[in-house]
C-alpha positions as CSV (number, residue, x, y, z in Angstrom):
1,X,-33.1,11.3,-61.5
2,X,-33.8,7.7,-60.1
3,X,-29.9,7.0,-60.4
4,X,-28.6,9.8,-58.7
5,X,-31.3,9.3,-56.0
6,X,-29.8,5.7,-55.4
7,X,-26.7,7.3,-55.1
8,X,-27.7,9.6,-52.5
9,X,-29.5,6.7,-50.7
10,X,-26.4,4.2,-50.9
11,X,-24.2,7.6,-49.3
12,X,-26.4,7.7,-46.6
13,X,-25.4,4.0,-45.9
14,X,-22.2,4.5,-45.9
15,X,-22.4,7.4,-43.3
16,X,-24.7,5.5,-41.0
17,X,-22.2,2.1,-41.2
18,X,-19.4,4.6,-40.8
19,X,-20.6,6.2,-37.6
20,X,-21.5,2.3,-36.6
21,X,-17.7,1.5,-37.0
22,X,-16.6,4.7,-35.1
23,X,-19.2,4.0,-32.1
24,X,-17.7,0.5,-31.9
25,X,-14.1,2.1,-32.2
26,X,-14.8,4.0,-29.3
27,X,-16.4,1.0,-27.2
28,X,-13.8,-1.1,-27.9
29,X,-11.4,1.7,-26.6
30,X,-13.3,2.3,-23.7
31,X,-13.4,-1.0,-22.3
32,X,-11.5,-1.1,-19.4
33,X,-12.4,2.6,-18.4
34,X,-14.0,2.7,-15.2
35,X,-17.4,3.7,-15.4
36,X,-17.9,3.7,-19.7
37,X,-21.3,2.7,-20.4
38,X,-21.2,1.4,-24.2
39,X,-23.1,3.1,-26.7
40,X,-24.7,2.0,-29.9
41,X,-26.1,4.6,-32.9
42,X,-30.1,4.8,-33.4
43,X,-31.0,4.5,-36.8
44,X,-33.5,5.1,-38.8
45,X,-34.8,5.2,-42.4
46,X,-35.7,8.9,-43.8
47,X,-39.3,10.1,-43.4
48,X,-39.3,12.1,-46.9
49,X,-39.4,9.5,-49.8
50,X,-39.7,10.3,-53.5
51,X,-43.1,9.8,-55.5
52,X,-42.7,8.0,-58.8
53,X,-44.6,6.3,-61.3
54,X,-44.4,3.4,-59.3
55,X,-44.5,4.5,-55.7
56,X,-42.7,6.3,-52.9
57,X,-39.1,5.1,-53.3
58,X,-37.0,5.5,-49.7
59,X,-34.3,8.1,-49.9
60,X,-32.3,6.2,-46.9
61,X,-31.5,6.1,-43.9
62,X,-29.9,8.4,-41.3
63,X,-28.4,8.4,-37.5
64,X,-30.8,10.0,-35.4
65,X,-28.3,9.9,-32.3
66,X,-26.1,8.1,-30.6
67,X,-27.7,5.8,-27.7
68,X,-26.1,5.2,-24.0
69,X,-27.3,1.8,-23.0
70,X,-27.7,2.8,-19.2
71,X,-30.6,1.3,-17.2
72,X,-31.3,3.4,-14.3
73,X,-33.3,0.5,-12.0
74,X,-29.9,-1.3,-12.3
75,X,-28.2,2.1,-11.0
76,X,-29.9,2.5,-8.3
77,X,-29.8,-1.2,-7.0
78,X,-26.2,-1.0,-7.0
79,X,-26.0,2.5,-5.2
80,X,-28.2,1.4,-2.5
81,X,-26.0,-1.2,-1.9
82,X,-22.7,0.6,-1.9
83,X,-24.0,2.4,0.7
84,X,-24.1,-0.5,2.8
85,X,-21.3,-2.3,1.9
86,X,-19.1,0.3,2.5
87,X,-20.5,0.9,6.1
88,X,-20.1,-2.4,6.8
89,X,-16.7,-2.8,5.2
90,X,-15.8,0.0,8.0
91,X,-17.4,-1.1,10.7
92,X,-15.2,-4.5,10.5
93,X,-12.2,-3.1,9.9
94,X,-12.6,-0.7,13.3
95,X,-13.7,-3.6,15.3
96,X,-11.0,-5.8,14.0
97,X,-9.0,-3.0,15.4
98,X,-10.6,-2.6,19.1
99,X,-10.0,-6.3,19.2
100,X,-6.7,-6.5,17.6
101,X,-6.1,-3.5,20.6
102,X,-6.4,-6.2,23.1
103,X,-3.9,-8.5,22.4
104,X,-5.7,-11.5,23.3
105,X,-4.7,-13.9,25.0
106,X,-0.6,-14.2,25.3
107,X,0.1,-10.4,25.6
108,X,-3.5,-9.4,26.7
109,X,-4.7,-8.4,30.2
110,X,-5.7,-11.6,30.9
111,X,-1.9,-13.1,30.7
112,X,-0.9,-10.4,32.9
113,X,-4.1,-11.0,35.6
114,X,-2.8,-14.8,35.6
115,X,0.6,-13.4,36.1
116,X,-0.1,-10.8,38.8
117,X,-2.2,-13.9,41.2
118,X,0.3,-15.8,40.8
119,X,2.9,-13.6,42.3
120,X,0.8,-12.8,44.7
121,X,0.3,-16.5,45.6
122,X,4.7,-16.8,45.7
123,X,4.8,-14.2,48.0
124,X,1.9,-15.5,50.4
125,X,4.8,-18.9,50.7
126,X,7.3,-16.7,51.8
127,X,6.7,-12.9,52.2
128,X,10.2,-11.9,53.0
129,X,11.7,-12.8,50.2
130,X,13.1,-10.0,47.8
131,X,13.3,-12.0,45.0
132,X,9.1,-12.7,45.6
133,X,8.2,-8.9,46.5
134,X,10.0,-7.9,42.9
135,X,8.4,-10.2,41.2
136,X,5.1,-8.7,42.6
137,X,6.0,-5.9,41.1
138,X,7.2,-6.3,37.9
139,X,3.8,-7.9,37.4
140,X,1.8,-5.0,38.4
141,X,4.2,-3.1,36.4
142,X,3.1,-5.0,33.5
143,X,-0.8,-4.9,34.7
144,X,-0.6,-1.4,34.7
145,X,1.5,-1.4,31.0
146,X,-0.7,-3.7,29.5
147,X,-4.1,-1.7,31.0
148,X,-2.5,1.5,28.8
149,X,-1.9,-0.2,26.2
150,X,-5.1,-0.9,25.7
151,X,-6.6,2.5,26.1
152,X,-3.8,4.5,24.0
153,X,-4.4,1.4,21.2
154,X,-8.2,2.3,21.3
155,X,-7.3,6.1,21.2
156,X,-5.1,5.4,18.4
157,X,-8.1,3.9,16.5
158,X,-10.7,6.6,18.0
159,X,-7.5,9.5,16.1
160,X,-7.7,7.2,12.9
161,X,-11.2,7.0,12.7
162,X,-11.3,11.2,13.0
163,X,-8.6,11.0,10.3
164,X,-10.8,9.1,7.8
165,X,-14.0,11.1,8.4
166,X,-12.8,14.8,8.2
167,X,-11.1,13.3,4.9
168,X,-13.8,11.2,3.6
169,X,-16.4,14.4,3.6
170,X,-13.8,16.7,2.0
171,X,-13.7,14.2,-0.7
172,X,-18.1,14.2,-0.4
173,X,-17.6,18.0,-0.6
174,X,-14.9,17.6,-3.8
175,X,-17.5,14.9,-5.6
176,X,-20.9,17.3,-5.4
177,X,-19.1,20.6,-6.7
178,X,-17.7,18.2,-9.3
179,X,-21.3,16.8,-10.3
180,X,-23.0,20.1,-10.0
181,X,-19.9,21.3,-12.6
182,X,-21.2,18.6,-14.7
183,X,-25.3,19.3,-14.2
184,X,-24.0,22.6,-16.1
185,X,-22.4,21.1,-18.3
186,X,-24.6,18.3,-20.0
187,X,-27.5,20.8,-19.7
188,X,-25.7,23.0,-21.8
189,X,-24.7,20.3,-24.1
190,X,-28.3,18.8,-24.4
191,X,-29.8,22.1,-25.3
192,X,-27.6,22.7,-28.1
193,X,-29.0,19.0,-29.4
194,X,-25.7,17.0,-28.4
195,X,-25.5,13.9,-26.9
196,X,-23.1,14.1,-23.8
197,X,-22.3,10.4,-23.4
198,X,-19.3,10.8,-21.9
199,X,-20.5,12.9,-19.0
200,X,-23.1,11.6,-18.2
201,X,-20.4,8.4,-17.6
202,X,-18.7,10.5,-15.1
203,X,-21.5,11.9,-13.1
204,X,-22.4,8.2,-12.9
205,X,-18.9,7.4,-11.2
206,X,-19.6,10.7,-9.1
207,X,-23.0,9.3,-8.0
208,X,-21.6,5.9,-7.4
209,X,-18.9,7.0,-5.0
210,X,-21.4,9.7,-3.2
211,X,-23.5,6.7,-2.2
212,X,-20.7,4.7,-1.1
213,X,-19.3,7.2,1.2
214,X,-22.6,9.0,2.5
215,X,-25.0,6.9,1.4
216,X,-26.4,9.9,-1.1
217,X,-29.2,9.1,-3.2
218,X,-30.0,10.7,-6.5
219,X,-33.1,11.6,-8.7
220,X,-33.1,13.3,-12.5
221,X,-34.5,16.1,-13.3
222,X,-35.8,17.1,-16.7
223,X,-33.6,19.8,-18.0
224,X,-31.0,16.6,-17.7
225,X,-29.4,17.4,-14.5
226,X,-29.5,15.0,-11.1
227,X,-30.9,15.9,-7.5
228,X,-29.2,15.2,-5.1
229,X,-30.0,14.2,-1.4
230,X,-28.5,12.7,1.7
231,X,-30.4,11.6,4.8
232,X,-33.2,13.5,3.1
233,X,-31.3,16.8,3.0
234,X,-30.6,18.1,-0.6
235,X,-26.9,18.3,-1.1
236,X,-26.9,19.1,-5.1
237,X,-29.4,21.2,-7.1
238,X,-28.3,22.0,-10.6
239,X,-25.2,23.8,-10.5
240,X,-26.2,24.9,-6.4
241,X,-24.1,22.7,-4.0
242,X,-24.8,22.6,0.1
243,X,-21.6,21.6,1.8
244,X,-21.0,19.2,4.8
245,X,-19.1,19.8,7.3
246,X,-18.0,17.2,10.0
247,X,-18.0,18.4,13.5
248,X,-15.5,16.7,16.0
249,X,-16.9,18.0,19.3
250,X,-20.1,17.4,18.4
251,X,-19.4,14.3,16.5
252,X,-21.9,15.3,14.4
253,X,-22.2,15.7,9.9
254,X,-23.9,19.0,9.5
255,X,-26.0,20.3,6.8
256,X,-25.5,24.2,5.8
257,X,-29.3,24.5,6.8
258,X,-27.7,23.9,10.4
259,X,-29.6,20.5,10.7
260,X,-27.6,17.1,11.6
261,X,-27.4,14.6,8.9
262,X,-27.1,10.8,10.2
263,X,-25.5,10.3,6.6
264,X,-25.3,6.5,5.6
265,X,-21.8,5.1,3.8
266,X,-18.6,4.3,5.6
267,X,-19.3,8.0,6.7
268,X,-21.9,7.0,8.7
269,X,-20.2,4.3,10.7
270,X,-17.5,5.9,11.1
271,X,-19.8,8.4,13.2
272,X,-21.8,5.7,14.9
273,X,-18.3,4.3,15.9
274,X,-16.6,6.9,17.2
275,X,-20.3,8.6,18.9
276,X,-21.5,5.3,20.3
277,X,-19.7,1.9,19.9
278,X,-15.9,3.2,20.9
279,X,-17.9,4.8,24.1
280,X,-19.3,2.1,24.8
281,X,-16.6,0.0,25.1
282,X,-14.6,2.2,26.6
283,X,-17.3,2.6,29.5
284,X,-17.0,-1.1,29.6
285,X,-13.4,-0.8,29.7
286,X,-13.1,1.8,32.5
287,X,-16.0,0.0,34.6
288,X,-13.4,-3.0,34.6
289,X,-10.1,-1.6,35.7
290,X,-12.0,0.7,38.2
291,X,-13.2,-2.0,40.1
292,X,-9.7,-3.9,39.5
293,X,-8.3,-1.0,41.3
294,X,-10.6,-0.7,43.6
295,X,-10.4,-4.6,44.9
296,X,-6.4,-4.3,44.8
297,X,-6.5,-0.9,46.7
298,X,-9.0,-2.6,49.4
299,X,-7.2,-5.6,50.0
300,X,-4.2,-4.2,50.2
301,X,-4.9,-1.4,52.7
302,X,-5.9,-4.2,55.0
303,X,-2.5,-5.6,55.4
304,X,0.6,-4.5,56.7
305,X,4.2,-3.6,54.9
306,X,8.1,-5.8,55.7
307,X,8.3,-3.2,58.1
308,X,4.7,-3.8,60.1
309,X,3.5,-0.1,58.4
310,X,-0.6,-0.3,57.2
311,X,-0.4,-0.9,53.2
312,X,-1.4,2.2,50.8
313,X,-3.7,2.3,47.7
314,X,-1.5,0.2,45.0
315,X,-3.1,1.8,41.9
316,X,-4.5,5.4,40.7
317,X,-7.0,5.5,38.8
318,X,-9.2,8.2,36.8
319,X,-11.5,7.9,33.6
320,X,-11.0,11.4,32.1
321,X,-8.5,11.5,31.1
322,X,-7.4,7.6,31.4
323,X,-5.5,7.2,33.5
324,X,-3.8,3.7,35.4
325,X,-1.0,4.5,37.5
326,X,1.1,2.0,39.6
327,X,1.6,3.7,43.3
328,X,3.4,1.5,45.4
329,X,7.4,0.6,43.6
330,X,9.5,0.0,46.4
331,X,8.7,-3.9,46.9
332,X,9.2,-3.7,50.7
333,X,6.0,-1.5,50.5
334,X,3.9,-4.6,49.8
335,X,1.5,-5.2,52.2
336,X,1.9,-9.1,52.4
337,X,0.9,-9.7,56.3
338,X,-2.1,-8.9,58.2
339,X,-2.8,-7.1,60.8
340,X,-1.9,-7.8,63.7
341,X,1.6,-7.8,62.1
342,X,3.7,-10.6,61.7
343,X,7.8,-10.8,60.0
344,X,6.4,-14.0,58.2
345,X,2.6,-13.9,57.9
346,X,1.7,-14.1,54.0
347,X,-2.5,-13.7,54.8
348,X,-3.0,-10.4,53.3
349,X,-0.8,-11.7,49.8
350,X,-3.3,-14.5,50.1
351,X,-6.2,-12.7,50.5
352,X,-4.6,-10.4,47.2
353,X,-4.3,-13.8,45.6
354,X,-7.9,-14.9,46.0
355,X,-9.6,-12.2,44.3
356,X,-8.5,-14.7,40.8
357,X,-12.1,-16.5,42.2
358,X,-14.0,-14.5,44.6
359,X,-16.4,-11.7,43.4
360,X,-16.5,-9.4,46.5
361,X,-16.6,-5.8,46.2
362,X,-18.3,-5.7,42.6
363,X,-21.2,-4.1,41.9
364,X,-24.5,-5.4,40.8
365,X,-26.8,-8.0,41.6
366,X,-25.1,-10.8,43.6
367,X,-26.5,-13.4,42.2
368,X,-24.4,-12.4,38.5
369,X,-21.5,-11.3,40.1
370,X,-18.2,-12.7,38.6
371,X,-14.5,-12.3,39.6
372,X,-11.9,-9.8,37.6
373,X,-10.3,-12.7,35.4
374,X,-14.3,-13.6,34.2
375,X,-15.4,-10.5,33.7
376,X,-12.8,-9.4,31.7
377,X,-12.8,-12.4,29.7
378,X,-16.6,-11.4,29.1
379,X,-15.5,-8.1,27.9
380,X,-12.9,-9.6,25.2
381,X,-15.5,-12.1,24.0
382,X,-18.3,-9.7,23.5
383,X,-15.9,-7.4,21.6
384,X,-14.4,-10.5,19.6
385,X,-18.0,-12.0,18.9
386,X,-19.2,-8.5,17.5
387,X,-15.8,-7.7,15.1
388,X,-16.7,-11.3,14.3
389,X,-20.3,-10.5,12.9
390,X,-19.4,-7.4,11.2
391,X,-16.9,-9.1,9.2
392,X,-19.2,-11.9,8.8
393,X,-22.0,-9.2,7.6
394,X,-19.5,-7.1,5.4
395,X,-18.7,-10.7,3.6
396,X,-22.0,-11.1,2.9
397,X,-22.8,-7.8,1.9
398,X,-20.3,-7.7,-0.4
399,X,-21.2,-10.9,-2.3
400,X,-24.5,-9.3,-3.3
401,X,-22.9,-6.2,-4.1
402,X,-20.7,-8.0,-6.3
403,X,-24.0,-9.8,-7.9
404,X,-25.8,-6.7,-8.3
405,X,-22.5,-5.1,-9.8
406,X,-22.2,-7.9,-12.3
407,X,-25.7,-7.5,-13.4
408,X,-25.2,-3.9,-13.9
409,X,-21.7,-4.2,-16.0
410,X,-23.6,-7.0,-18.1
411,X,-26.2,-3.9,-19.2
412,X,-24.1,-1.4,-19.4
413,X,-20.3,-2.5,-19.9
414,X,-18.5,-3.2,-22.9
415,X,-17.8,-7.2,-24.4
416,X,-15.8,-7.4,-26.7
417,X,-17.4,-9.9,-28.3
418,X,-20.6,-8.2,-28.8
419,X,-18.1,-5.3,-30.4
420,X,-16.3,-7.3,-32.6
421,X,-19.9,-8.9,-33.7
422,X,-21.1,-5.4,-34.3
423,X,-18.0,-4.2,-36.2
424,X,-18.5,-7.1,-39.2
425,X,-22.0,-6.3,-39.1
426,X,-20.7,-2.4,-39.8
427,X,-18.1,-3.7,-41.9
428,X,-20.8,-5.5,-44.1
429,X,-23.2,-3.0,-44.5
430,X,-20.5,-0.1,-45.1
431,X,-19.3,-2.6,-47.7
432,X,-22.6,-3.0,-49.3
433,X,-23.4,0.5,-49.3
434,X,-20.5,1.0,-51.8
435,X,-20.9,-1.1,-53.9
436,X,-24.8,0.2,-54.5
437,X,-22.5,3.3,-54.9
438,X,-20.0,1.5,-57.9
439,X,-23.2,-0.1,-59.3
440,X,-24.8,3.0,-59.7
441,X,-21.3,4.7,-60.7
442,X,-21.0,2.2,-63.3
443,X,-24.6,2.8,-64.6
444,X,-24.9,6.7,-65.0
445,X,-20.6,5.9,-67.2
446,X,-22.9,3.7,-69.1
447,X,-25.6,6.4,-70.0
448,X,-23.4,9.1,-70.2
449,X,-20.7,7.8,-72.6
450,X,-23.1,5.5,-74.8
451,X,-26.2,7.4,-74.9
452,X,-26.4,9.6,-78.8
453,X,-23.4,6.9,-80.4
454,X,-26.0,4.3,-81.7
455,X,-25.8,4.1,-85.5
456,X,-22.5,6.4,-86.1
């Protein structure tokens, strides 16, 4: 009885080293997946031994399942900061964007500002000169180009941003039907006593990407399925999914329950961009050429045309929709003299010319007034010094992420190494195993072909 018991307990060896080997097989296979969390078998020796003479004698050992090394503190440090990194990932990229928008400085505003005061300053020297009044124009021409530019750039940007938020949520939408497919599934699985390794790996992904784009958070329940929530607001409950939908008008993420998320995630600044920082800017923006037109237009009504006629507005201007239009085209239009009209007086150019320095007809406190060419250099440098601490931010961010996502792939992803360690250890102990199993082979050949020939 004792030998055929070793035999038993040397084939439950071999099983165990066996389904060591395969586990490995699979790691080793699985290494470069994204996602794969590596997986080692849980032994352990059989409760039911067999009472002899001499004492309980072990009848083996068995694989009581197979383990997924996951550590869930490590999961949710890296989440929390996808989240973040990702938001500010966006945030740079669409301020890199408003400022790439502007040009600065050699095709900018700023270059054409210089450009417009200085024609203005030509024709002053010698106001009946064609060549000097077409120059005058061409630069407001470009003024004017260069002022559109900038807003149809920024719309371009504002059109972009919609782009990658109506698509980003359908792919939030796609991601929690996908992990409330796989609640169902791995809570199926587990009740029939299976180990669903692999799907749990792929809600992991699901959950990974959820908090990247909305910032989503998640919390496991004990029938082996995940809650989860964003801004608060559950999203996924077992197999139950609420959808979000993005509204443009409102520019708001809404909940099925009709209440507004403020989701986190490149979601989330992509709202906050396109709800408060593009407006801003643009209010910034439209401040700026408003009183740019306005000055122009004020000075230039004051003075009189080649032909001794009162000047007209030069520019149109309206913020909704924008709008910068050039007026006055015909270059004998220019009101270059003042009034009382003179063939040769270039005051009223000069007086155009001047508003490079002066600060007159801006609004505010006097005392902080600047000219046009300061204050829009205050505008560019205020949009450049922001782009320049977002990227600055999503640089730093993303070298902890990478930290935290380094410690979590040290836990849970595959070295080869360790594998290859593991397989001669498998290797060894499968080996071993049978040869307990030829041992004992050998002994029950010896007692069944030699016992009863003694003495023949």
């Amino acid at each position: 009885m004792s030998d055929f018991l070793s035999l038993h307990t040397a084939l439950s060896g071999v099983l165990a080293a066996r389904a060591g080997v395969e586990t490995t097989s699979h790691n080793v296979a699985n290494a470069h997946s994204t996602g794969y969390t590596r997986q080692r078998i849980d032994q352990a020796s059989r409760e039911h031994g067999i009472r002899t003479s001499y004492g309980v004698v072990g009848t083996g050992t068995t694989v009581t399942g197979i383990d997924r090394l996951r550590n869930e503190f490590l999961d949710m440090r890296v989440r929390a900061g996808l989240g973040l990194a990702a938001g500010l990932d966006v945030r740079a990229s669409l301020l890199r964007s408003v400022e790439d928008a502007l040009a600065e400085p050699e095709l900018g505003i700023s270059s054409a500002l210089a450009a417009t005061w200085n024609s203005f300053e030509d024709l002053a020297l010698n106001p009946t000169d064609p060549a000097a009044r077409r120059n005058v124009i061409a630069t407001l021409t470009a003024l004017a180009t260069r002022i559109n530019t900038v807003a149809d750039n920024w719309s371009r940007v504002e059109s972009d941003a919609m782009v990658a938020i109506q698509q980003d949520v359908n792919e939030v939408n796609r991601l929690l039907h996908e992990v409330a497919g796989l609640n169902d599934a791995i809570r199926r699985s587990e009740g029939l006593g299976a180990t669903p390794n692999d799907l749990l790996d792929r809600r992991d992904v699901a959950l990974d990407r959820l908090a990247e784009l909305v910032g989503a958070t998640s919390r496991h329940m004990e029938d082996g399925t995940v809650k989860v929530q964003v801004n608060g607001l559950t999203v996924v409950l077992g197999t139950q999914v609420s959808e979000l939908e993005w509204r443009p008008l409102d520019l708001e993420v809404m909940h099925p329950s009709g209440v507004p998320l403020v989701p986190g995630g490149s979601v989330g600044e992509y709202r906050a961009f396109l709800s408060e920082t593009l407006p801003a800017f643009r209010e910034q923006f439209s401040d700026f050429v408003e009183h740019l037109a306005h000055s122009l237009n004020q000075r230039h009504t004051n003075g009189a045309d080649i032909d001794g006629n009162p000047g007209t507005d030069l520019f149109f201007f309206d913020r909704d929709p924008f709008t910068f239009e050039l007026l006055v085209t015909d270059p004998d239009r220019l009101a270059a003299s003042g009034i009382p009209f003179a063939l040769h007086d270039g005051s009223n150019a000069a007086s155009l010319a001047a508003l490079r320095e002066e600060a007159e007809g801006l609004v505010g406190d006097p005392a902080t007034r600047v000219n046009l060419d300061s204050w829009w250099r205050e505008i560019v440098t205020d949009i450049g010094v922001r782009a320049r601490t977002a990227q600055d931010a999503a640089s730093a961010q993303t070298s902890l992420q990478n930290t935290a996502e380094l410690a979590r792939l040290g836990a849970h992803g595959v070295s080869i190494d360790e594998e290859m360690v593991a397989l001669i250890e498998y290797q060894h102990a499968y080996q071993a195993s049978a040869r307990v199993m030829t041992a004992v082979d050998e002994l029950l050949d010896q007692l069944i072909t030699r016992t009863g020939i003694v003495g023949r």
